[in-house]
C-alpha positions as CSV (number, residue, x, y, z in Angstrom):
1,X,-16.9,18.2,-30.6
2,X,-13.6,17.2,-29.3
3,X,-11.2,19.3,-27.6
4,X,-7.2,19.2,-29.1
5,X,-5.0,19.5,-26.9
6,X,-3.1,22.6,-27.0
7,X,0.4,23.5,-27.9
8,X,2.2,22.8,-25.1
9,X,0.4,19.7,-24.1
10,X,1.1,18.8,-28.0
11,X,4.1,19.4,-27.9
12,X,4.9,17.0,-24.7
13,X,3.2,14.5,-26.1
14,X,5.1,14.7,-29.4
15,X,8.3,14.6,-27.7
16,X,7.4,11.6,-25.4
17,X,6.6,9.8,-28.4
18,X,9.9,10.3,-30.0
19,X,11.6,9.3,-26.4
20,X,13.4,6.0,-26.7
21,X,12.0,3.8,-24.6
22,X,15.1,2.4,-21.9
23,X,13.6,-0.2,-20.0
24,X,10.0,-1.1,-19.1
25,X,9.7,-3.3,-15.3
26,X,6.4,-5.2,-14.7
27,X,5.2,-3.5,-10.9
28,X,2.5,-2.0,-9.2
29,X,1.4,1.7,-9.1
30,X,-0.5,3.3,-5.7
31,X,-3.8,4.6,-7.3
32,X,-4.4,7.9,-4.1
33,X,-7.8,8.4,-4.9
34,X,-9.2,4.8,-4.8
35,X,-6.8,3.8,-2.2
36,X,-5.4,0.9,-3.9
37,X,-2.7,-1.0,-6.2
38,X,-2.9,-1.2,-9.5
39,X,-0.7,-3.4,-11.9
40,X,1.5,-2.7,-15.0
41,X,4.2,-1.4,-16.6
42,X,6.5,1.4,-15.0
43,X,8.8,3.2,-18.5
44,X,11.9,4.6,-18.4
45,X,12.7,7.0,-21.6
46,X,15.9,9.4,-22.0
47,X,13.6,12.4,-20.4
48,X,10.3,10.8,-18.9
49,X,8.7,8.2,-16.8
50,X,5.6,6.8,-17.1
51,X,3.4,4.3,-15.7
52,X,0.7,1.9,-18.4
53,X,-1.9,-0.1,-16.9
54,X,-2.1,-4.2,-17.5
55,X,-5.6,-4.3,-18.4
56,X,-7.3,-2.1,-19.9
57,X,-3.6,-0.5,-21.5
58,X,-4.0,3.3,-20.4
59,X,-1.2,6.0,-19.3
60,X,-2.0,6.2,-15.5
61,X,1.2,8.3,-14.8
62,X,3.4,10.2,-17.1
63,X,6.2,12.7,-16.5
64,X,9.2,14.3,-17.3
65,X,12.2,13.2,-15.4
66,X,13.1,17.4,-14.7
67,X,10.0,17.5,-12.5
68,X,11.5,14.8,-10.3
69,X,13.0,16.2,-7.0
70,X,13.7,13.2,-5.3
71,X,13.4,9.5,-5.6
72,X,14.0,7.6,-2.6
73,X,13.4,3.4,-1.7
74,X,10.7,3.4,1.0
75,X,8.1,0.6,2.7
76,X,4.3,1.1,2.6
77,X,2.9,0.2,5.4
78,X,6.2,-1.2,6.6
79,X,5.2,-4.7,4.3
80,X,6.1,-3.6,1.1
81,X,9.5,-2.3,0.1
82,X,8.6,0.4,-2.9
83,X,10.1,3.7,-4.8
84,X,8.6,7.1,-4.0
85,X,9.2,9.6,-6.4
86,X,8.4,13.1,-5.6
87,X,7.4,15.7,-8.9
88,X,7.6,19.3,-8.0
89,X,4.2,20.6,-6.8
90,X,4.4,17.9,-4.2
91,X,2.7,14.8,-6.2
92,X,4.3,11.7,-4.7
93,X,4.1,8.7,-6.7
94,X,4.5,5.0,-5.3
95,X,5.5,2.6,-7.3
96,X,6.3,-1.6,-6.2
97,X,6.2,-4.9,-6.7
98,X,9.4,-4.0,-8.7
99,X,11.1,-6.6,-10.7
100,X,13.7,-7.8,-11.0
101,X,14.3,-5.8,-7.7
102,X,13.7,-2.5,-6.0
103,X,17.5,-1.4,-5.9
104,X,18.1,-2.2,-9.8
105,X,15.1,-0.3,-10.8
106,X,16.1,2.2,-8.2
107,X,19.4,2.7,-9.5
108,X,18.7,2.9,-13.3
109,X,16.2,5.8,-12.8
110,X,18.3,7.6,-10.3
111,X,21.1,7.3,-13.2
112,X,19.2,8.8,-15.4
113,X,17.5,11.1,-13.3
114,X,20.9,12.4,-12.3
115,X,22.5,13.0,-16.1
116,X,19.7,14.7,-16.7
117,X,19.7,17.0,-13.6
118,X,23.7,17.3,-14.4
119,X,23.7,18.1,-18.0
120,X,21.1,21.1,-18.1
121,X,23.2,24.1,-18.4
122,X,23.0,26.3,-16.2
123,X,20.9,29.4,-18.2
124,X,18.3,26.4,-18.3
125,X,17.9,26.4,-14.1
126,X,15.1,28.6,-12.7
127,X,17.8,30.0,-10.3
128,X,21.2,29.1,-9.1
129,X,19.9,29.0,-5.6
130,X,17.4,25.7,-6.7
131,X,20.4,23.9,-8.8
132,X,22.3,24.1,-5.2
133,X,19.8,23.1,-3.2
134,X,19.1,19.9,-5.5
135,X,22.9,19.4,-5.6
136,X,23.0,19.2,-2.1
137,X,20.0,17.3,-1.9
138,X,21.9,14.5,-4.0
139,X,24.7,14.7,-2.1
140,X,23.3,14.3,1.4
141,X,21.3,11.2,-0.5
142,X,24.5,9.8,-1.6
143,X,26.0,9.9,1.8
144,X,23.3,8.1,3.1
145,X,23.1,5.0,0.9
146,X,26.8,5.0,1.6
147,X,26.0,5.1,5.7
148,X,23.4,1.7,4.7
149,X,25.6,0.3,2.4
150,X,28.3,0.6,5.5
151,X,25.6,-1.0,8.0
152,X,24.8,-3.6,5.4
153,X,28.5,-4.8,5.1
154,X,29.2,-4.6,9.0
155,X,25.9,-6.8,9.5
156,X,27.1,-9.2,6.9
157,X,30.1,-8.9,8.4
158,X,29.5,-10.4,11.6
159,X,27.0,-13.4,10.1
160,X,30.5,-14.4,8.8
161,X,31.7,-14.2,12.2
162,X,29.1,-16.5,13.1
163,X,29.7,-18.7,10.6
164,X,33.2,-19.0,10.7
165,X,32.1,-19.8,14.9
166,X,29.7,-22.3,13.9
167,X,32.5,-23.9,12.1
168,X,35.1,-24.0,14.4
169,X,32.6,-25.0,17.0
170,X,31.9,-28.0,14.7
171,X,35.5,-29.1,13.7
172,X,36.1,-29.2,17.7
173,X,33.2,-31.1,17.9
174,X,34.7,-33.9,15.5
175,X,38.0,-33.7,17.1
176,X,36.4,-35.1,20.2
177,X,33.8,-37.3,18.2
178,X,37.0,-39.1,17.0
């Protein structure tokens, strides 16, 4: 005899199914338990995420966007560049292989992460104290993709330095040559 699931669990399920499905990027999912990466299909609805398997098609991962507490662009094993979301009750999922990049998957789910996180009202929080600290968790996130966006542009910055050196360097060069 099979077990249903119960109400709850029913109900989750229900309203996953009726989530419209946002985007869908091919990638690669860290499996903890066998210690290895698995390939498929990493979902993004209004309210969930949710990682499907290539072969055989099965739901590895699967939850709501509201259990997120942060989602941050990290390397495994300092090779590959990957997105780490972390679920309340400390579950960390790894997720790469991302296409058409890391930072545009990145940026969509952390889009949707935060509307969701900034249109709850506030009756909905489990305390005022938790909505702060996640505010302030965003912010202090924000200011430091704006610190590596800053040390991105000063490093492209000076390869145009370079360039424009190289150049001048070669223009001299034809002076002479002629």
């Amino acid at each position: 005899r099979q077990k249903r699931p119960g109400p709850r669990l029913r109900q989750t399920q229900e309203q996953m199914s009726r989530d419209v499905c946002i985007h869908t990027w091919p990638c690669t999912y860290y499996l903890e338990p066998e210690r290895r990466w698995v390939t498929g299909q990493l979902s993004l609805t209004s309210s969930s995420l949710r990682f499907m398997t290539d072969s055989p098609a099965e739901t590895l991962v699967s939850f709501p966007l509201s259990s997120i507490v942060e989602i941050k662009k990290e390397a495994s094993h300092f090779i590959f560049s990957s997105i780490t979301v972390l679920e309340k009750g400390h579950t960390k999922h790894w997720f790469s292989s991302l296409r058409p990049s890391r930072n545009v998957v990145f940026s969509i789910i952390e889009h949707f992460w935060r509307e969701l996180l900034l249109s709850q009202p506030a009756a909905e929080a489990s305390a005022p104290r938790t909505r702060g600290k996640e505010l302030t968790g965003l912010m202090a996130g924000s200011q430091k993709r704006l610190e590596d966006t800053a040390r991105v542009l000063h490093h492209q910055g000076q390869q145009l330095d370079g360039v424009m050196r190289g150049l001048d360097k070669m223009e001299s060069d034809l002076e002479v040559a002629d």
